[in-house]
Structure formats: structure tokens, C-alpha cells
C-alpha positions in Angstrom: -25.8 14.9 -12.4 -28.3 16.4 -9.8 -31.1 14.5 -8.1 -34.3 16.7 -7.6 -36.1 15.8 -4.6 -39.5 16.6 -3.4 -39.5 19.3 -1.0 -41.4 17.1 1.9 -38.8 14.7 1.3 -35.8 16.6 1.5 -37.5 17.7 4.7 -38.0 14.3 6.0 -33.7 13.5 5.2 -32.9 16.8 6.7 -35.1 15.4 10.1 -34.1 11.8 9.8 -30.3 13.1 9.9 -30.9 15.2 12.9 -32.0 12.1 14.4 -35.7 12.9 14.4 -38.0 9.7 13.9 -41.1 9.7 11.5 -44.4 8.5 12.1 -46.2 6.7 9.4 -48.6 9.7 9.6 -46.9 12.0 7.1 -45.8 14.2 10.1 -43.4 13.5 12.9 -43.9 11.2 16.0 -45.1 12.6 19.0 -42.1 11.8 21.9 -42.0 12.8 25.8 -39.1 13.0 28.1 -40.1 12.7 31.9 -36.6 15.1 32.2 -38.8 18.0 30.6 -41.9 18.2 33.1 -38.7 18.3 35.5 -38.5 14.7 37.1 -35.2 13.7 37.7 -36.1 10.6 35.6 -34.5 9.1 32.0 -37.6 8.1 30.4 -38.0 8.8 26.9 -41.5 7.5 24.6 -42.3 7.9 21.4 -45.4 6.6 19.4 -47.4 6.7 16.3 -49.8 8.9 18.2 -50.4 11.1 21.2 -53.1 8.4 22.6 -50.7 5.7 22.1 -47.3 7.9 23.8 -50.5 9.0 26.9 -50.8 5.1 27.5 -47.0 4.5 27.5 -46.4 7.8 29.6 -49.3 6.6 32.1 -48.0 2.7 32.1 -44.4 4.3 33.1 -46.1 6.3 35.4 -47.7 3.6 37.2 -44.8 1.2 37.1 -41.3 3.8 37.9 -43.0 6.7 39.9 -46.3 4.5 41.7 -49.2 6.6 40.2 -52.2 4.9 40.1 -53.5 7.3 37.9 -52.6 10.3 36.3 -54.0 13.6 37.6 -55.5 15.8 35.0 -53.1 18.7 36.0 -49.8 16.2 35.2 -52.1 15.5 32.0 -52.1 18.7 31.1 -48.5 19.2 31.8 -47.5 15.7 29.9 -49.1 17.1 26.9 -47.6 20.3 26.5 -44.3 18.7 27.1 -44.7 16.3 24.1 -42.6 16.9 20.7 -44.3 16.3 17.6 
């Protein structure tokens, strides 16, 4: 007997097996590696948004590599370096 799955859905399994998380959005959840702006560093976020994964990339920031605050250039580079 086959099983007839919505297309978003079969989607969703096919990204859930490739180890991909999903947000509660409909869409995927946005995730930053500090390894992919180039720090020698093993941080990995994720969130339910990209506010909420800036605040945990900032907090990290300020806590592992002493930034007070984030300059808008390393911002900039943060975003474009997150995975949706």
C-alpha cells in the first residue's frame, strides 16, 4: 500500500533526516557556526529566529571571545554567515 504525503512534508523528512532542525515557523531555523566567519572557535546556535540566534551569537560573544559589543561590520558578517 503507498502512503501519499504532502509535498512540504516529504520536504520537511527529507531535512529532518539530513539532520536539519525545524523551526515552528513553517521554514527552517536559522543556525551560526563561529567556524564559518573563520574563528578558530566550536560554537554552534540555533533559534526560532534571527533576533533570537543575534542575542545568543552576541551573549557568546561577550562571554568566549570578550566583546563588549558587537561591531556592525562583525554584524554584518554574523548575518550572512547564518543558515536558514
Amino acid at each position: 500500500m503507498m502512503h501519499w504525503h504532502h509535498p512540504r512534508e516529504a520536504t520537511v523528512m527529507r531535512r529532518v533526516a539530513a539532520g536539519e532542525k525545524e523551526s515552528g515557523e513553517g521554514g527552517m531555523m536559522p543556525s551560526f557556526k563561529c567556524k564559518d566567519i573563520g574563528m578558530d572557535c566550536a560554537f554552534e546556535a540555533s533559534a526560532d529566529t534571527e533576533e533570537e540566534l543575534m542575542r545568543k551569537v552576541a551573549e557568546h560573544g561577550k562571554e568566549e571571545h570578550q566583546m563588549e559589543t558587537m561591531p556592525p561590520d562583525l554584524q554584518e558578517k554574523v548575518r550572512a554567515a547564518i543558515k536558514a
